[in-house]
Every structure is written in structure tokens, then in C-alpha cells.
Biopython code that builds the backbone (N, CA, C, O; Angstrom):
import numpy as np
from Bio.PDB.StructureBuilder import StructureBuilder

atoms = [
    (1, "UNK", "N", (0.829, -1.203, 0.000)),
    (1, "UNK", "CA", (0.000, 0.000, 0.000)),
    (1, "UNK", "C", (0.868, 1.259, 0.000)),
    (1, "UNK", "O", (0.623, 2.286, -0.633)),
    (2, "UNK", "N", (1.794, 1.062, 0.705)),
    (2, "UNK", "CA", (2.685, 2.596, 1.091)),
    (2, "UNK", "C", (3.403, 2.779, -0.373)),
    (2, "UNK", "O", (3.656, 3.893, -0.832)),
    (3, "UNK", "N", (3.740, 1.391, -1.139)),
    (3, "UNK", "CA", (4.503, 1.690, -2.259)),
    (3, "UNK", "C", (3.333, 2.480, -3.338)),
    (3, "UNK", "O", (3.673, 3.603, -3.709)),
    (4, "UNK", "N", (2.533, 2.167, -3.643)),
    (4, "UNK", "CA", (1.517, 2.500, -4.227)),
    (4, "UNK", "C", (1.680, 3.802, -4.016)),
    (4, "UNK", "O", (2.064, 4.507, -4.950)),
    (5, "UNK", "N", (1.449, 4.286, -2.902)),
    (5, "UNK", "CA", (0.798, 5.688, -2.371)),
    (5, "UNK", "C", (2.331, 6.616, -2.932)),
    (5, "UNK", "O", (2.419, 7.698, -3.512)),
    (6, "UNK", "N", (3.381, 5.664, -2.470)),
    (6, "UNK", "CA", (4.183, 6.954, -3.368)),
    (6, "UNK", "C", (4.680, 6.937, -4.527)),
    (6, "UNK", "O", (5.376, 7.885, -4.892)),
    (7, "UNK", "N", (4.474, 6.036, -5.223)),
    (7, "UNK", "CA", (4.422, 6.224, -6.840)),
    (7, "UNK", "C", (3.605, 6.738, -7.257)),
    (7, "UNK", "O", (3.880, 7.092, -8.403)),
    (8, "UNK", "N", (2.355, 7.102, -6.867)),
    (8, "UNK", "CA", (1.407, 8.227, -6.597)),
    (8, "UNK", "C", (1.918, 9.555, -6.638)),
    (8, "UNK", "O", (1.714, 10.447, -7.462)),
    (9, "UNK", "N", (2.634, 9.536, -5.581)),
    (9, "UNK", "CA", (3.229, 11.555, -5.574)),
    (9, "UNK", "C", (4.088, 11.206, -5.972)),
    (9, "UNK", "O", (4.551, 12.317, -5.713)),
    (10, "UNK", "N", (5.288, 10.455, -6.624)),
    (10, "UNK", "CA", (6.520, 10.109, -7.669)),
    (10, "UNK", "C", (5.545, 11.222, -8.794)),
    (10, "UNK", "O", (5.669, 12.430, -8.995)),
    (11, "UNK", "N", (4.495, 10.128, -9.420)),
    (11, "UNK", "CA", (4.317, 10.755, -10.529)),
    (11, "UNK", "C", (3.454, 12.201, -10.771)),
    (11, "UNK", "O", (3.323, 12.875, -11.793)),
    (12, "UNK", "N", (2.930, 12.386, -9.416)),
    (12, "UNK", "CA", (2.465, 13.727, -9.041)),
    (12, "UNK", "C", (2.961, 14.983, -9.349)),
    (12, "UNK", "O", (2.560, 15.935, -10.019)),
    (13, "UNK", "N", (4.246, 14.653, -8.471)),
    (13, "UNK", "CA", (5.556, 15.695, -8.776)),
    (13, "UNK", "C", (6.293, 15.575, -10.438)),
    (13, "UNK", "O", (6.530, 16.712, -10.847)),
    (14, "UNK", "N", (6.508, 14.995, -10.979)),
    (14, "UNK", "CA", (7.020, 14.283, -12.670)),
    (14, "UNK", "C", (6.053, 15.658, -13.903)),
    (14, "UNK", "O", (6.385, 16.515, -14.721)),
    (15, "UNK", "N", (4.346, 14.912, -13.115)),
    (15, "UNK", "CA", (3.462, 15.965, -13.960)),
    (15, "UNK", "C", (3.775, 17.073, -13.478)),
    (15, "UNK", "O", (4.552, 17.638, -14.248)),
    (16, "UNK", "N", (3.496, 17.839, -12.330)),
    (16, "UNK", "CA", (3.987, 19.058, -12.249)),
    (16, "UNK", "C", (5.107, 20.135, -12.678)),
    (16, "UNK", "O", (5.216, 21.343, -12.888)),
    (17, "UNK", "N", (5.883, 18.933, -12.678)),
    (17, "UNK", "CA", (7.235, 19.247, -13.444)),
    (17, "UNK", "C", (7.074, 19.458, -14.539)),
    (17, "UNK", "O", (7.358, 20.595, -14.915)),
    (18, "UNK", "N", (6.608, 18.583, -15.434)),
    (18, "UNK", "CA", (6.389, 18.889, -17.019)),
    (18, "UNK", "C", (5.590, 20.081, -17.143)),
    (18, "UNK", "O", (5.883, 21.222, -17.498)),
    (19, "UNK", "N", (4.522, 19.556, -16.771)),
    (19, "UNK", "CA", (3.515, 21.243, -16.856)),
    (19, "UNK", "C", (3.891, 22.020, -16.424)),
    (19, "UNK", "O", (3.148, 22.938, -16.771)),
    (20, "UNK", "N", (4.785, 22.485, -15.684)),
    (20, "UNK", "CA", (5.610, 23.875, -15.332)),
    (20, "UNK", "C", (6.574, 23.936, -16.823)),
    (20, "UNK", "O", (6.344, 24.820, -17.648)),
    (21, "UNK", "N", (7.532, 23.023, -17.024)),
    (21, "UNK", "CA", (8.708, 22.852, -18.301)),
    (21, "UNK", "C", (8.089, 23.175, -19.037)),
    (21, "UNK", "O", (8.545, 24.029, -19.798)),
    (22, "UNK", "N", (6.774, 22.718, -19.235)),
    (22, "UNK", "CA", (6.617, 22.826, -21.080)),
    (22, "UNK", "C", (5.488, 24.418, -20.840)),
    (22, "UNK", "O", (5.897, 25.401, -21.457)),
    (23, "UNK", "N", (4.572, 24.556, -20.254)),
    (23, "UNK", "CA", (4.109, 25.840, -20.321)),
    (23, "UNK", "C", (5.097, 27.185, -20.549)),
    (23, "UNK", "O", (4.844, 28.207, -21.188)),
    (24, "UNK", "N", (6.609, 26.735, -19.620)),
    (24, "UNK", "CA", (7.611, 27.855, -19.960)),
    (24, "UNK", "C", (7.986, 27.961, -21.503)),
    (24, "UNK", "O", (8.000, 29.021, -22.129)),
    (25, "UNK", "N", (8.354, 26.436, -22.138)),
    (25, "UNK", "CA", (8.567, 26.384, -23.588)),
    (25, "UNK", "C", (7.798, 26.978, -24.340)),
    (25, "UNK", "O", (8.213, 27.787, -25.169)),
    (26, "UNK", "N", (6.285, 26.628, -24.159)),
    (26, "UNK", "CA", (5.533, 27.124, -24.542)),
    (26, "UNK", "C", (5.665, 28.692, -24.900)),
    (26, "UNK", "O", (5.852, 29.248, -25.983)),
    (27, "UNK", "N", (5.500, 29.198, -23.599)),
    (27, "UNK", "CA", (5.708, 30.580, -23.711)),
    (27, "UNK", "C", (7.104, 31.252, -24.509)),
    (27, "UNK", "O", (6.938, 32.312, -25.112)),
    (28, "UNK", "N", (7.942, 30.861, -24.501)),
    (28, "UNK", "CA", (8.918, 31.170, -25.497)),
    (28, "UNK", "C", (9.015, 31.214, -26.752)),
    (28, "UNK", "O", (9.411, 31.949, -27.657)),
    (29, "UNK", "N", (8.300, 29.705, -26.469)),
    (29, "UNK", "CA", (7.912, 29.806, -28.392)),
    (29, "UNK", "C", (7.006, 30.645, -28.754)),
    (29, "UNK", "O", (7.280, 31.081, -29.872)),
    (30, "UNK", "N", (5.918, 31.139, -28.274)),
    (30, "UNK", "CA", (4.491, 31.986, -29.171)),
    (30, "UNK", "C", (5.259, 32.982, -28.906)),
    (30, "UNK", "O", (4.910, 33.670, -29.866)),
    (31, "UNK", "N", (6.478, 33.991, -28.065)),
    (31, "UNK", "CA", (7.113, 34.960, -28.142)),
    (31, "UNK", "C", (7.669, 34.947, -29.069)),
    (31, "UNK", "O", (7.493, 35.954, -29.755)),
    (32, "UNK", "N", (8.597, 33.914, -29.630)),
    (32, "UNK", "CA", (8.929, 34.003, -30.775)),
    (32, "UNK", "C", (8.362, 34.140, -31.833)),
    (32, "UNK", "O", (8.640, 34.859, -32.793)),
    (33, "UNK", "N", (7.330, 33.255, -31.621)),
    (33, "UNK", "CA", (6.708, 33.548, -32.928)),
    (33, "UNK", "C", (5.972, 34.839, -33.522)),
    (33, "UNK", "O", (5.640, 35.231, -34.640)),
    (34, "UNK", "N", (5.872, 35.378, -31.973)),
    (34, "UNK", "CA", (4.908, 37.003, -32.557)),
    (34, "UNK", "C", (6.557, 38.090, -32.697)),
    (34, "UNK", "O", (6.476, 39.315, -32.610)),
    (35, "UNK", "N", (7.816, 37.432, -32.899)),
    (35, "UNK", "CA", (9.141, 38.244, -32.873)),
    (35, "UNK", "C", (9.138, 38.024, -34.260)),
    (35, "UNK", "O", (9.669, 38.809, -35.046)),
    (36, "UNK", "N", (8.474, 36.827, -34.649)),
    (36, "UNK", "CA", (8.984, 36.512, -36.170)),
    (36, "UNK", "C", (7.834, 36.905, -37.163)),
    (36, "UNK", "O", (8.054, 37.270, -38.318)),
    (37, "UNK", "N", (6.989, 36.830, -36.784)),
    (37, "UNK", "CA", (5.297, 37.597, -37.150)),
    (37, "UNK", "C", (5.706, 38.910, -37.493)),
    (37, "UNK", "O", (5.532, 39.218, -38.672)),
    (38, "UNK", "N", (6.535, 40.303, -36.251)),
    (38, "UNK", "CA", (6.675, 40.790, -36.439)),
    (38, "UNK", "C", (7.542, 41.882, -37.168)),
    (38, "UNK", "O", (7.476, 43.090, -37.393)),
    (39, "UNK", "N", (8.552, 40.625, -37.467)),
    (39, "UNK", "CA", (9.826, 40.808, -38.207)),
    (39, "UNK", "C", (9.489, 41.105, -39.623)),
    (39, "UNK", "O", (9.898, 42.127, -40.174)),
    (40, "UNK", "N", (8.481, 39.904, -40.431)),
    (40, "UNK", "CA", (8.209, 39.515, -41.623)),
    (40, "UNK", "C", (7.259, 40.391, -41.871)),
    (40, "UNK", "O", (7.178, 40.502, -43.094)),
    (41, "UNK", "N", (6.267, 41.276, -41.174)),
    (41, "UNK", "CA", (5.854, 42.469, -41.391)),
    (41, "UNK", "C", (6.742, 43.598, -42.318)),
    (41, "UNK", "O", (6.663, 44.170, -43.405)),
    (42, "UNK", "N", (7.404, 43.540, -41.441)),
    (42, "UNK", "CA", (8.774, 44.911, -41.440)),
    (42, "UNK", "C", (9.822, 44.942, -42.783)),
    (42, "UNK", "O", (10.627, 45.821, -43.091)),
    (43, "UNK", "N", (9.473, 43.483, -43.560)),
    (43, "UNK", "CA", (10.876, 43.134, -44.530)),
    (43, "UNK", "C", (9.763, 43.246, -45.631)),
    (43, "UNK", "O", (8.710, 42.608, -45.635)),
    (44, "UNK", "N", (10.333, 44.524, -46.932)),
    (44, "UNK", "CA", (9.526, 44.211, -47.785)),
    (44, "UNK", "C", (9.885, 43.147, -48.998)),
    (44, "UNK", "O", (8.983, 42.711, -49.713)),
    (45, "UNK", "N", (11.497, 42.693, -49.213)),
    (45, "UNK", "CA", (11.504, 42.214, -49.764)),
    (45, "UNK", "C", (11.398, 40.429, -49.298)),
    (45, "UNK", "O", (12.286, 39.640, -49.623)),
    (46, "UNK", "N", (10.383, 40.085, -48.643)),
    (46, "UNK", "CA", (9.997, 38.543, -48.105)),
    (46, "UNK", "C", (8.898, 38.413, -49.006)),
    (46, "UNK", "O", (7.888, 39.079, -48.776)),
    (47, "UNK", "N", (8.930, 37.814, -49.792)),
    (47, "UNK", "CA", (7.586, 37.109, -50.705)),
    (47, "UNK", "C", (6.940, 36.327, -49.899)),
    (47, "UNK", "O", (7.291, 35.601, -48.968)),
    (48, "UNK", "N", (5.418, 36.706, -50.644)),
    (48, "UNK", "CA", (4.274, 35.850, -50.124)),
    (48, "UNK", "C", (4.766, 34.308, -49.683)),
    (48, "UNK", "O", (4.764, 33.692, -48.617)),
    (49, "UNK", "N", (5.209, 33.986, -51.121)),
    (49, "UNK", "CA", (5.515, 32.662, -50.440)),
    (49, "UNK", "C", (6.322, 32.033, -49.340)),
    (49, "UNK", "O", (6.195, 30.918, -48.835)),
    (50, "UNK", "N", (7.180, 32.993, -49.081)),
    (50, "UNK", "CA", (7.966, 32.804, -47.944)),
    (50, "UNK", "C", (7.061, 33.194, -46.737)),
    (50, "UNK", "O", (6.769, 32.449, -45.801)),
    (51, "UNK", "N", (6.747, 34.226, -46.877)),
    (51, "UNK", "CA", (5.611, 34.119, -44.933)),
    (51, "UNK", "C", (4.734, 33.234, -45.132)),
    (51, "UNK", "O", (4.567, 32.769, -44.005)),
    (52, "UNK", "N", (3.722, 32.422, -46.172)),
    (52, "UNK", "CA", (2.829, 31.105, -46.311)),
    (52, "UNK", "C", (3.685, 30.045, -45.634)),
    (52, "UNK", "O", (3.323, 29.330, -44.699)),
    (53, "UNK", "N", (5.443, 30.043, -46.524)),
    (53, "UNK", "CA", (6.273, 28.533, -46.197)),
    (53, "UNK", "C", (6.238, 28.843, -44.193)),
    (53, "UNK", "O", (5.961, 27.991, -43.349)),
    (54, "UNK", "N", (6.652, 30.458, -43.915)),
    (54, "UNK", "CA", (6.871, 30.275, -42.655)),
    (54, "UNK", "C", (5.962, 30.142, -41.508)),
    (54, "UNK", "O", (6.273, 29.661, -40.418)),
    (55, "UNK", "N", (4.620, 30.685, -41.899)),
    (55, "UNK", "CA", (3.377, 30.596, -41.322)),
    (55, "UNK", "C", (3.329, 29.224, -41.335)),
    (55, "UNK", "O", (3.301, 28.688, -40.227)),
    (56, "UNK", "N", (3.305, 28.196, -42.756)),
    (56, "UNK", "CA", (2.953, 26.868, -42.163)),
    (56, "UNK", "C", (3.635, 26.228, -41.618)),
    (56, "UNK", "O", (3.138, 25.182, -41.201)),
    (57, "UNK", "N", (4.975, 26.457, -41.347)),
    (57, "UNK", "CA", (6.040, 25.947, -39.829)),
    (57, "UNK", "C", (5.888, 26.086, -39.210)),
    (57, "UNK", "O", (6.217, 25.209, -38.410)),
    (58, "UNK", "N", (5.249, 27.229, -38.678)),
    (58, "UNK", "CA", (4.926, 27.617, -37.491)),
    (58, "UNK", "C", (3.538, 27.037, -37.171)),
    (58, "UNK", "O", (3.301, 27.092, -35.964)),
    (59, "UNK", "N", (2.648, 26.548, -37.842)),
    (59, "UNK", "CA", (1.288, 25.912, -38.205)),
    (59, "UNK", "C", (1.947, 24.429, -37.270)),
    (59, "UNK", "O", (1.529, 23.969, -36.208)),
    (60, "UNK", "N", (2.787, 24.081, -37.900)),
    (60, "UNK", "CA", (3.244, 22.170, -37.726)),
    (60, "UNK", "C", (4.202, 22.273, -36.676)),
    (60, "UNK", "O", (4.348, 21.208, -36.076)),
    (61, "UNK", "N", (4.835, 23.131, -36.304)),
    (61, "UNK", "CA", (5.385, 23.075, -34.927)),
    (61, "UNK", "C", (4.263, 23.182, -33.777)),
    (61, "UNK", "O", (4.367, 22.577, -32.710)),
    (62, "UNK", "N", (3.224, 23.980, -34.094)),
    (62, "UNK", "CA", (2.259, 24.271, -32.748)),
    (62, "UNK", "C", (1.513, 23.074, -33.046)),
    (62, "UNK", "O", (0.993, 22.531, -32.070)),
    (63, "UNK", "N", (1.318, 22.461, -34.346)),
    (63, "UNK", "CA", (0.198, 21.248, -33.708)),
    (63, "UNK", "C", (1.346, 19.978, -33.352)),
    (63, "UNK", "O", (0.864, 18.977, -32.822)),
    (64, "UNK", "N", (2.840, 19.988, -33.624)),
    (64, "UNK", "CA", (3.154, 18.926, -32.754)),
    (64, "UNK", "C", (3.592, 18.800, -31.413)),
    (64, "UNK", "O", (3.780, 17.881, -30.617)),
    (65, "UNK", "N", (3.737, 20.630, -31.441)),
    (65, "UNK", "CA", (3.902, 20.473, -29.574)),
    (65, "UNK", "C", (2.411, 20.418, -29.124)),
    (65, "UNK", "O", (2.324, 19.677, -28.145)),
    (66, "UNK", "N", (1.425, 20.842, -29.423)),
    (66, "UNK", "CA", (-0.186, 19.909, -29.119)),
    (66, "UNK", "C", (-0.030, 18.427, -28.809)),
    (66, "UNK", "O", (-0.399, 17.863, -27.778)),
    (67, "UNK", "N", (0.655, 17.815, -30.003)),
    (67, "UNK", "CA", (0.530, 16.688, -30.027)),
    (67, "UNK", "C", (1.239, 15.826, -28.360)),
    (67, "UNK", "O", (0.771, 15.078, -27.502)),
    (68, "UNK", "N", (2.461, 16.434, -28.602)),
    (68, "UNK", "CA", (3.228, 15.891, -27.842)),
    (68, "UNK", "C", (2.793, 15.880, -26.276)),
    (68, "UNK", "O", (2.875, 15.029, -25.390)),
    (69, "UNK", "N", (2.287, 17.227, -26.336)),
    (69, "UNK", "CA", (1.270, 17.169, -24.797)),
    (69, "UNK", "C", (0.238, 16.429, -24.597)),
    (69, "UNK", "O", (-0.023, 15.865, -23.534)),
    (70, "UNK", "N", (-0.419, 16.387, -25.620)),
    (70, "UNK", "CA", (-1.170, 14.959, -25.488)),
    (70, "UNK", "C", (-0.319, 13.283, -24.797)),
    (70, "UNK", "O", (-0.353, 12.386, -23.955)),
    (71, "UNK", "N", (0.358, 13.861, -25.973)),
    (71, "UNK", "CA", (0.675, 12.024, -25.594)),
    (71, "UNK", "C", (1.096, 11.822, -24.310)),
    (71, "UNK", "O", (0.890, 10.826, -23.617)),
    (72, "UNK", "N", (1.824, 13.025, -23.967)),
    (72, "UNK", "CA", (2.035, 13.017, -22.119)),
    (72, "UNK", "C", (0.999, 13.090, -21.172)),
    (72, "UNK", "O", (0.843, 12.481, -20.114)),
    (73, "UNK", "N", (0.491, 13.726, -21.594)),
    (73, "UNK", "CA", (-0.529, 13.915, -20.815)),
    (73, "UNK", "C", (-1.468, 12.367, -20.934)),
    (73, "UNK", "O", (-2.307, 12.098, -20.074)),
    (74, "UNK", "N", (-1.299, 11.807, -21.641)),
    (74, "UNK", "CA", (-1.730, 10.076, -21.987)),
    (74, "UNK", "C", (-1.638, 9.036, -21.092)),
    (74, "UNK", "O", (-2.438, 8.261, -20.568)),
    (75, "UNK", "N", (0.029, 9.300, -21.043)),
    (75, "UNK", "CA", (1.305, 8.534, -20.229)),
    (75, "UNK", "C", (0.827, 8.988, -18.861)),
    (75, "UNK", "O", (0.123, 8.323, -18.101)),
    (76, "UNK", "N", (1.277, 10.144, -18.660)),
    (76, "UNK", "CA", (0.792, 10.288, -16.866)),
    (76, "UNK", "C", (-0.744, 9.666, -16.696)),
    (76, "UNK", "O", (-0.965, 9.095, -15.628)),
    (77, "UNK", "N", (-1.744, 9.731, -17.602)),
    (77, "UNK", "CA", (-2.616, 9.094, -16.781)),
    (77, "UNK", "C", (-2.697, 7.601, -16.914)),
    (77, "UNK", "O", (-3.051, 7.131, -15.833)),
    (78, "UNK", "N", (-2.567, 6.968, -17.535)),
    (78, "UNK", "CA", (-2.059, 5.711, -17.540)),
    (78, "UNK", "C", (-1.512, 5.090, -16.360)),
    (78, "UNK", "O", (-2.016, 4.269, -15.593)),
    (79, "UNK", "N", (-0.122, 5.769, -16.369)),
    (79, "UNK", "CA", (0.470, 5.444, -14.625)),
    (79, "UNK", "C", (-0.279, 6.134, -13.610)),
    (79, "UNK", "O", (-0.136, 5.640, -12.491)),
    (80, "UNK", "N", (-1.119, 7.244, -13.688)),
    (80, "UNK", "CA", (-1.393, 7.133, -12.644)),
    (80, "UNK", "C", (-2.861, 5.745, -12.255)),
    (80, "UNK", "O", (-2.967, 5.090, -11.218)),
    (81, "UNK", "N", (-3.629, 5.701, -13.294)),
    (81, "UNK", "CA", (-4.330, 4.500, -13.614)),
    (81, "UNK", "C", (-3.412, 3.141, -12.335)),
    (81, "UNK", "O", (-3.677, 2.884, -11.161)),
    (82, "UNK", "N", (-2.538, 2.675, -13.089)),
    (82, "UNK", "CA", (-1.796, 1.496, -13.113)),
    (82, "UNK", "C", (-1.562, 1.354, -11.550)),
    (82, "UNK", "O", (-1.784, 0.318, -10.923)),
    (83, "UNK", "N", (-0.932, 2.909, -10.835)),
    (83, "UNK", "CA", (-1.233, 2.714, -9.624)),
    (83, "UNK", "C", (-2.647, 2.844, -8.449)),
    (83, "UNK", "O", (-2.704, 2.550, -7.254)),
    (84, "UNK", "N", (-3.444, 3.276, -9.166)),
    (84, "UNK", "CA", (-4.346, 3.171, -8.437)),
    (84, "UNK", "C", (-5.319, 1.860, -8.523)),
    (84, "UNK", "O", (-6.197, 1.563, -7.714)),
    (85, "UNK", "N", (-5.019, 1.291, -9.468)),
    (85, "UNK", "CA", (-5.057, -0.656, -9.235)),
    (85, "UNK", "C", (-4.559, -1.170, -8.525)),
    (85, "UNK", "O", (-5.166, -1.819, -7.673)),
    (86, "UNK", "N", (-3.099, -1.092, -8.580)),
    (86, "UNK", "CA", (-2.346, -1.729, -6.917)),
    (86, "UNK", "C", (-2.963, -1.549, -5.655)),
    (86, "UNK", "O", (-2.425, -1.982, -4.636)),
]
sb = StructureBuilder()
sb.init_structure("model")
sb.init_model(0)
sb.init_chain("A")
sb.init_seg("    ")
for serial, (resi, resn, name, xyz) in enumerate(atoms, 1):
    if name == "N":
        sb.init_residue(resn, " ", resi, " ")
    sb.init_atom(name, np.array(xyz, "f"), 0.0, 1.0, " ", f" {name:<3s}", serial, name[0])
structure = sb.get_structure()
């Protein structure tokens, strides 16, 4: 029982951790991105197609850090699942 209970707050503390880590990433990145938003404003010689190519990088980076929080966010509940069977 006691092992249970603290692989419990093991993975308590793990999530907290991440969700603190990655909300900071987070935030760095959409700074950047409104640095680079605002850059490509400012340059007249950047063709359309180049802010489309860079807009949709920036498109597929935000849905795979989505993604990736998902899948963590998957994993932690899983284990936490796994221990609350024990």
C-alpha cells in the first residue's frame, strides 16, 4: 500500500514538473513567434511565399507540440491508472 501511495506523488511531482517545463517552452515559443510575425511584417523584400512557407512551420510546430502534450498527458494518466489498481 505505502509503495503505491508513493508512486502516486513520484508521478504527481514528474506531472507538475512537465507542466511547469513545457508551459515555460511554450511561452517562449508563441514569443517568438509574434518576434517573427513581427519581423516579416517589417521586410519588404519577403515574398508571399515565404511568410505562407513560414506561417505553415509555425502551423506544424504548434500542432506537434499539441501533439506531444497529449501524448504526455496520456502517459501520466495511464500510470497514474496502473497505480491506483495496486
Amino acid at each position: 500500500m505505502e509503495t503505491g501511495k508513493i508512486g502516486k506523488q513520484i508521478i504527481t511531482f514528474q506531472k507538475a514538473l512537465f507542466e511547469n517545463s513545457f508551459n515555460a517552452m511554450n511561452m517562449v515559443q508563441e514569443q517568438t513567434e509574434k518576434m517573427v510575425n513581427n519581423f516579416l511584417t517589417q521586410l519588404p523584400w519577403v515574398t508571399e511565399d515565404g511568410k505562407k512557407t513560414i506561417e505553415t512551420s509555425v502551423e506544424f510546430y504548434r500542432k506537434a507540440r499539441t501533439d506531444f502534450k497529449k501524448a504526455v498527458d496520456d502517459g501520466f494518466a495511464k500510470m497514474e491508472e496502473m497505480f491506483i489498481q495496486k
